[in-house]
C-alpha positions as CSV (number, residue, x, y, z in Angstrom):
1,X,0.0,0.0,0.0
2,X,2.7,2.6,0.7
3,X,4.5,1.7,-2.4
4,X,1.2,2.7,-4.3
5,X,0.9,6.0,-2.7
6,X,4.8,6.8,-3.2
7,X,3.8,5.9,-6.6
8,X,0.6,7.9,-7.0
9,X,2.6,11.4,-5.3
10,X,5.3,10.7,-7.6
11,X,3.1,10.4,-10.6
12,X,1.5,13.6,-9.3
13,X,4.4,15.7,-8.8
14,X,5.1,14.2,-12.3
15,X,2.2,15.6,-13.9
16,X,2.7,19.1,-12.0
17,X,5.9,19.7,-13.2
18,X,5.4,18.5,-17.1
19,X,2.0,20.9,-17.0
20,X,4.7,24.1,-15.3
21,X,7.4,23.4,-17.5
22,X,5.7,22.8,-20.9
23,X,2.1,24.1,-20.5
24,X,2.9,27.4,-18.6
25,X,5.3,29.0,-21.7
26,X,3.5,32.3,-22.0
27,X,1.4,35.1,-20.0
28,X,-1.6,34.0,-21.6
29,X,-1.4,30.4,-20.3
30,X,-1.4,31.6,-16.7
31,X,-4.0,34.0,-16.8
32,X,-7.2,32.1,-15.9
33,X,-10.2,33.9,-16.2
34,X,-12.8,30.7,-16.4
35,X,-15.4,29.5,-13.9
36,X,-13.7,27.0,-10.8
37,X,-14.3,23.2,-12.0
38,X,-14.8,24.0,-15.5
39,X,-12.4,21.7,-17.1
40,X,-12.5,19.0,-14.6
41,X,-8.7,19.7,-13.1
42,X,-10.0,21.2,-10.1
43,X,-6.6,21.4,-7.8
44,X,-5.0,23.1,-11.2
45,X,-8.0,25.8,-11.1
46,X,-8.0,26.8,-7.9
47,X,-4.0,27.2,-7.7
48,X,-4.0,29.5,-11.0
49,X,-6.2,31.3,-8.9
50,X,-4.7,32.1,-5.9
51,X,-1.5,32.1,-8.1
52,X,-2.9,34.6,-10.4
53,X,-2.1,37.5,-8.4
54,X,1.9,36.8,-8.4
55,X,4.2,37.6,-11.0
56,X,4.5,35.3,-13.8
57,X,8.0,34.0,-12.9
58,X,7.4,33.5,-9.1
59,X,3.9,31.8,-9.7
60,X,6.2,29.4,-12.3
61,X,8.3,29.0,-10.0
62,X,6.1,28.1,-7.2
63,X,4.2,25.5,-9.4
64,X,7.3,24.1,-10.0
65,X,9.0,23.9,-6.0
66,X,5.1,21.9,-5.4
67,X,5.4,19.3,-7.8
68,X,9.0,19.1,-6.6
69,X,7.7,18.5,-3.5
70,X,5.1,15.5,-4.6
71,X,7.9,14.2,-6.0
72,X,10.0,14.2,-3.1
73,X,7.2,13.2,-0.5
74,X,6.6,10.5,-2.8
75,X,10.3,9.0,-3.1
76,X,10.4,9.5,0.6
77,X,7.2,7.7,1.4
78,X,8.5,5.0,-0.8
């Protein structure tokens, strides 16, 4: 059971980090200006935002330090 959650939060950091590194490439990507639970990635909505306030660069870079830390929780769980 713990090697499927270390899996799962690694998985998950995983997915955090290919969507800040690849999906967030210009202003316009991080700007959200939808309705909360619109597209069915609810934890990605509601962190663009509170992020959405913040500087493009810091908010990238905060995206980035979380799934970092999924990651890590993960390997460490494992």
């Amino acid at each position: 059971m713990v090697l499927i959650l270390g899996a799962v939060l690694i998985l998950w950091g995983g997915f955090i980090l290919y969507a800040s590194i690849f999906k967030m490439e210009r202003r316009k990507d991080y700007v959200d200006d939808g309705r909360l639970g619109s597209s069915g990635y609810l934890e990605w909505e509601s962190l663009m935002k509170l992020l959405n306030k913040l500087p493009y660069r810091l908010a990238k870079s905060v995206v980035i330090i979380i799934g970092s830390g999924f990651i890590l929780l993960g390997a460490w769980v494992i």
